[in-house]
GUNU-586321 format. One record per residue (C-alpha): x, y, z; residue in one letter; residue number from 0. Coordinates in steps of 0.05 Angstrom, whole numbers. Example, Ala and Ser with C-alpha at 12.3 -4.5 7.8 and 13.67 -1.06 7.14 Angstrom:
2
<site x="246" y="-90" z="156" vovex="a" dofi="0"/>
<site x="273" y="-21" z="143" vovex="s" dofi="1"/>
// end
This chain:
118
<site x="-2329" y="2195" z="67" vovex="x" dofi="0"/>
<site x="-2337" y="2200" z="-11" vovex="x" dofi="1"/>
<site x="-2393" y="2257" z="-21" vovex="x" dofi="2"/>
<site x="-2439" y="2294" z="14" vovex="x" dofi="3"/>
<site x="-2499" y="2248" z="46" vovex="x" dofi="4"/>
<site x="-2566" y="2282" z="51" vovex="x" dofi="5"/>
<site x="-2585" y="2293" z="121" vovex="x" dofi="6"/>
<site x="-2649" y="2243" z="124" vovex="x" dofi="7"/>
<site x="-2589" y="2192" z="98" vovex="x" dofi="8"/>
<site x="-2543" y="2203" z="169" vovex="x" dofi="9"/>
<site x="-2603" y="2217" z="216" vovex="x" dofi="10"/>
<site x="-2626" y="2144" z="185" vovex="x" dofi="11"/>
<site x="-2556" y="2116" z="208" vovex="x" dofi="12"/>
<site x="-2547" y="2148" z="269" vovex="x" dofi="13"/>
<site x="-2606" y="2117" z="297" vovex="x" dofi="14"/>
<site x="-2589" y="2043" z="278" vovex="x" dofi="15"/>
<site x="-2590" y="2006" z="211" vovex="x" dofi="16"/>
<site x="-2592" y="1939" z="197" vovex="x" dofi="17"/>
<site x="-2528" y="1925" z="168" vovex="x" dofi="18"/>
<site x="-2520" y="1864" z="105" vovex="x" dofi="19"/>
<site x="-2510" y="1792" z="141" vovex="x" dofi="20"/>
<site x="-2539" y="1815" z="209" vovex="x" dofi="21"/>
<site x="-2605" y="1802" z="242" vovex="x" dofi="22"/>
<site x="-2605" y="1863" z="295" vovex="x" dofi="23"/>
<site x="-2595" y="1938" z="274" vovex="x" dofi="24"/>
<site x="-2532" y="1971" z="291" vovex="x" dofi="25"/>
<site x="-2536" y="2012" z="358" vovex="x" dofi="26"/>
<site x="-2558" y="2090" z="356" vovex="x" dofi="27"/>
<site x="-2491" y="2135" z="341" vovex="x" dofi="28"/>
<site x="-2461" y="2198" z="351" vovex="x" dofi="29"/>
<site x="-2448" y="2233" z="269" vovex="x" dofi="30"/>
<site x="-2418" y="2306" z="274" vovex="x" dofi="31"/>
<site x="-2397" y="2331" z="217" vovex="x" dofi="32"/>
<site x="-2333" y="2368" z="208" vovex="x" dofi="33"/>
<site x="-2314" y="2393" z="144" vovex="x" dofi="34"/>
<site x="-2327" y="2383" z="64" vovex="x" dofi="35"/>
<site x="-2288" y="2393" z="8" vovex="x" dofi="36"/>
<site x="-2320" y="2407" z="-42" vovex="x" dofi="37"/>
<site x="-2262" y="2404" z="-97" vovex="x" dofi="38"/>
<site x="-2252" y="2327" z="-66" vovex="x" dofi="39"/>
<site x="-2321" y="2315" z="-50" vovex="x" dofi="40"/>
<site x="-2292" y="2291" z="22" vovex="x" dofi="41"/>
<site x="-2326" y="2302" z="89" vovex="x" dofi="42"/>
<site x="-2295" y="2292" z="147" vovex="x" dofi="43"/>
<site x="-2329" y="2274" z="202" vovex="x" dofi="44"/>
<site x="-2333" y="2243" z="282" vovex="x" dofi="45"/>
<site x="-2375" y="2186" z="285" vovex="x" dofi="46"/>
<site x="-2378" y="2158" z="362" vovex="x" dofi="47"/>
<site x="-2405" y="2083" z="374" vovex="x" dofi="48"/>
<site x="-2429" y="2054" z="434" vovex="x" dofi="49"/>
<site x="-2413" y="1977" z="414" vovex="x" dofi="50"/>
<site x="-2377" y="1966" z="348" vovex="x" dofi="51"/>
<site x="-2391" y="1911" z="302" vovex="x" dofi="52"/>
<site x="-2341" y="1883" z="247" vovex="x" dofi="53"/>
<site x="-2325" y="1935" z="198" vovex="x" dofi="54"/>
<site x="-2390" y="1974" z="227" vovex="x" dofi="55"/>
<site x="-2374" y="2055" z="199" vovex="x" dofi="56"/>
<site x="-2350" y="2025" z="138" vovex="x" dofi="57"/>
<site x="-2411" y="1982" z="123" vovex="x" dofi="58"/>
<site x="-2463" y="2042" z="145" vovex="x" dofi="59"/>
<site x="-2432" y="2080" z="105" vovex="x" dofi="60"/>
<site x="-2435" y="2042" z="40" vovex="x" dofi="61"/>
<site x="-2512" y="2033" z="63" vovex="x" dofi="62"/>
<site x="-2522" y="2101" z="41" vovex="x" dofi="63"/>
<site x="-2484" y="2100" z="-14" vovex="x" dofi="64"/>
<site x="-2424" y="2142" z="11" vovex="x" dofi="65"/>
<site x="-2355" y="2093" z="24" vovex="x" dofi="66"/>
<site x="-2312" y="2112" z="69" vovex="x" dofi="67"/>
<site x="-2244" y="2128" z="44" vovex="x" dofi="68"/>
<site x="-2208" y="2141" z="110" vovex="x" dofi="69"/>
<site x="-2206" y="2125" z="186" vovex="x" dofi="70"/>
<site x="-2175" y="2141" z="250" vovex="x" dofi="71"/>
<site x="-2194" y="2115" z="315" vovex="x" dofi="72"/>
<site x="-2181" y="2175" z="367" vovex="x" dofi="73"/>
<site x="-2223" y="2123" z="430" vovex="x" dofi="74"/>
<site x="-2227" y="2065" z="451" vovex="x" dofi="75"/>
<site x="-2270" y="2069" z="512" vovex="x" dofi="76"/>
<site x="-2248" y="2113" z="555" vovex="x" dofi="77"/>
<site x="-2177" y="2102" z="528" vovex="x" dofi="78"/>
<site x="-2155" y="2163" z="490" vovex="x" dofi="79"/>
<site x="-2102" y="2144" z="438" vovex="x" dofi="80"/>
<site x="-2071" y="2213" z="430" vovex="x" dofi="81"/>
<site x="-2020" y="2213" z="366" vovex="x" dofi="82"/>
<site x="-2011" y="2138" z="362" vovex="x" dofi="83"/>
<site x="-2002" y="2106" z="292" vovex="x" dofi="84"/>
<site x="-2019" y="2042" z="267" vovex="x" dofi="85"/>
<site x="-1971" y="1988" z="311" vovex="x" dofi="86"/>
<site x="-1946" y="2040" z="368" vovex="x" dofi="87"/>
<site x="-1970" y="2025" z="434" vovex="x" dofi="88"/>
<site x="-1962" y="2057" z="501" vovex="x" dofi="89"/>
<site x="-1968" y="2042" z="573" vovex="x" dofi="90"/>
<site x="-2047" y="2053" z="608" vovex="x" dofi="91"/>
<site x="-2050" y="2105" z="658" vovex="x" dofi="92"/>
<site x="-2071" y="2090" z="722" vovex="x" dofi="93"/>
<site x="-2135" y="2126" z="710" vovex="x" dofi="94"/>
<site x="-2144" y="2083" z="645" vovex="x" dofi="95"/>
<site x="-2142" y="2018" z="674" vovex="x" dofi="96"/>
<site x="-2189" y="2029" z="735" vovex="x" dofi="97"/>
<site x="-2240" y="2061" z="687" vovex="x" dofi="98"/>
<site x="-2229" y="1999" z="643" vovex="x" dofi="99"/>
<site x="-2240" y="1950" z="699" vovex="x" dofi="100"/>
<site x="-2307" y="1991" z="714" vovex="x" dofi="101"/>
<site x="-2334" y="1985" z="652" vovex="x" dofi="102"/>
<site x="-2314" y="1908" z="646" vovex="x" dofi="103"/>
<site x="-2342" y="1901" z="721" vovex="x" dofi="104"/>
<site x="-2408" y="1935" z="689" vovex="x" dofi="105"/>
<site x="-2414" y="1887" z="627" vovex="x" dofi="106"/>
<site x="-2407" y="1823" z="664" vovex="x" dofi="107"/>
<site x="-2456" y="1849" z="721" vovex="x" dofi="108"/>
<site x="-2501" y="1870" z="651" vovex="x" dofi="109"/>
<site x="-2493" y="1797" z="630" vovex="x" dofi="110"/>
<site x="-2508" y="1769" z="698" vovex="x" dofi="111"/>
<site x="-2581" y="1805" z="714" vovex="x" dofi="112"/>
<site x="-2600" y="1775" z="635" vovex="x" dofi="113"/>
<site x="-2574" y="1711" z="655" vovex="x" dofi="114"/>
<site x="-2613" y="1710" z="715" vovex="x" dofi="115"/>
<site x="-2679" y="1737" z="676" vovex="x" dofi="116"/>
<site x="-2676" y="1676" z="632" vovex="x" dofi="117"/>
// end
């Protein structure tokens, strides 16, 4: 991201922001910072979601009044995407695709009980 965010500015996004156009805040996140520069006035950092809405680390970002100038998606779930670039793919492992079909097996049982409740 562009600059160097004051810490009361990512403990505010990390635990959920409402973001412009939305109605809910954005789920708590995971922010560990990694590195600045200060000749760039660059920090790098890992930001883990837990449900990602359109554009979400972009837009929280702005919020703050620090765009982000660069990202890389290293997950997707429990799908690790290794040293793939924008348009490679690669076959699921085994392992992959049974914890995929867990975790979809878990949503639609999580979307079941609320249907129920209602």
């Amino acid at each position: 991201i562009q600059g160097n965010p004051l810490n009361s500015a990512l403990q505010k996004v990390s635990k959920g922001v409402v973001l412009e156009g939305e109605i809910l805040p954005t789920k708590p996140c995971q922010i560990d910072l990694l590195s600045y520069d200060n000749s760039s006035d660059l920090m790098v950092m890992d930001v883990i979601l837990s449900e990602g809405k359109n554009r979400q680390i972009r837009r929280m970002f702005e919020l703050i009044g620090h765009p982000v100038k660069n990202i890389t998606r290293l997950q997707y779930g429990p799908v690790k995407l290794k040293q793939l670039r924008p348009g490679d793919w690669r076959y699921l492992s085994d392992s992959e695709v049974k914890k995929l079909k867990q975790k979809n097996l878990k949503a639609q049982i999580k979307t079941f009980d609320s249907e129920k409740s209602d």
